[in-house]
C-alpha positions in Angstrom: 7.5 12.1 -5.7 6.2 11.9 -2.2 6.2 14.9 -0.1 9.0 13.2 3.1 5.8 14.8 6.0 3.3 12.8 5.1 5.0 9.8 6.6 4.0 9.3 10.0 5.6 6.7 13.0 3.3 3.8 11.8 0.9 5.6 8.3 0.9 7.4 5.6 -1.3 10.3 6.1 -1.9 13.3 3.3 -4.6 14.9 1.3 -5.5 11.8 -1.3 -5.7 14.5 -4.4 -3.4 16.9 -3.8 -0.6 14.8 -1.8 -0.8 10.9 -2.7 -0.8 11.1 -6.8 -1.1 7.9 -8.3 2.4 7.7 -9.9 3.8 8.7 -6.2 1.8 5.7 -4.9 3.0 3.7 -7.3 6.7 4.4 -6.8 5.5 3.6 -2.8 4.3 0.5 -3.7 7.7 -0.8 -5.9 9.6 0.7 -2.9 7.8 -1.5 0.0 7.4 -5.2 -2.3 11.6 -4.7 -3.4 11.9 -3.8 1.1 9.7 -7.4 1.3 11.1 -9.4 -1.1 14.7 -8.3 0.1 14.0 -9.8 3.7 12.7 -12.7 2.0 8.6 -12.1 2.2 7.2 -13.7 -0.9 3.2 -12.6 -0.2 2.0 -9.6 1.1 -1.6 -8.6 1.9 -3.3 -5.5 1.2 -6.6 -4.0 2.0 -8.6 -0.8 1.5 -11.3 1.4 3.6 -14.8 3.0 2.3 -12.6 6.3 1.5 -13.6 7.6 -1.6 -10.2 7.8 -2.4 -9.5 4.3 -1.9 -9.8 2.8 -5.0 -7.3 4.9 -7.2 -4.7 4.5 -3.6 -5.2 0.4 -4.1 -4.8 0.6 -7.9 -1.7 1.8 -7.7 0.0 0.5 -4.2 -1.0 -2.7 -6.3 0.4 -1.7 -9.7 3.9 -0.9 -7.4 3.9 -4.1 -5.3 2.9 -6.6 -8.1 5.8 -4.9 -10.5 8.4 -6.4 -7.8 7.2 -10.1 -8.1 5.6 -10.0 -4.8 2.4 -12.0 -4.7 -0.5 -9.6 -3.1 -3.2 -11.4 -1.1 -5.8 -8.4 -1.7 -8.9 -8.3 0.8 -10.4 -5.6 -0.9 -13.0 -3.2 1.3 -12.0 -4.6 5.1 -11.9 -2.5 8.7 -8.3 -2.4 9.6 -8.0 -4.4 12.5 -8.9 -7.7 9.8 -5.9 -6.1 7.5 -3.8 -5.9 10.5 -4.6 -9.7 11.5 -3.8 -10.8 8.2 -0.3 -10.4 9.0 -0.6 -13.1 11.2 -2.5 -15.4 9.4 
């Protein structure tokens, strides 16, 4: 489970190993594609940054939002203001 402070106005923000465990991320991920698909989103995108941590965070925001049925347009390594863009696109 999630701690309920890491959630910020417009992020997520936590220590990756000690605060965002996979299996919470996962959970995350189920939670936001079910949100999606319920006001009738069908794709998503998702992206990562050069973090270290990043991998193992994607891997399992993935596992979550794929278990849902969503389809997930992944960009891989991008700077955030190309994930952000992709909304629009």
């Amino acid at each position: 489970m999630l701690k309920p402070t890491i959630f910020r106005e417009y992020d997520i923000r936590g220590l990756a190993e000690t605060e965002l465990l996979s299996a919470g991320i996962v959970d995350l991920g189920k939670a936001a594609g079910t949100f999606l698909i319920r006001r009738g989103a069908s794709t998503c995108t998702l992206g990562c940054d050069c973090r270290l941590s990043s991998p193992r965070l994607h891997d399992a925001l993935l596992e979550g939002l794929l278990s849902t049925g969503l389809r997930v347009a992944d960009l891989g390594t991008v700077p955030t203001p190309l994930l952000y863009y992709s909304v629009f696109i």
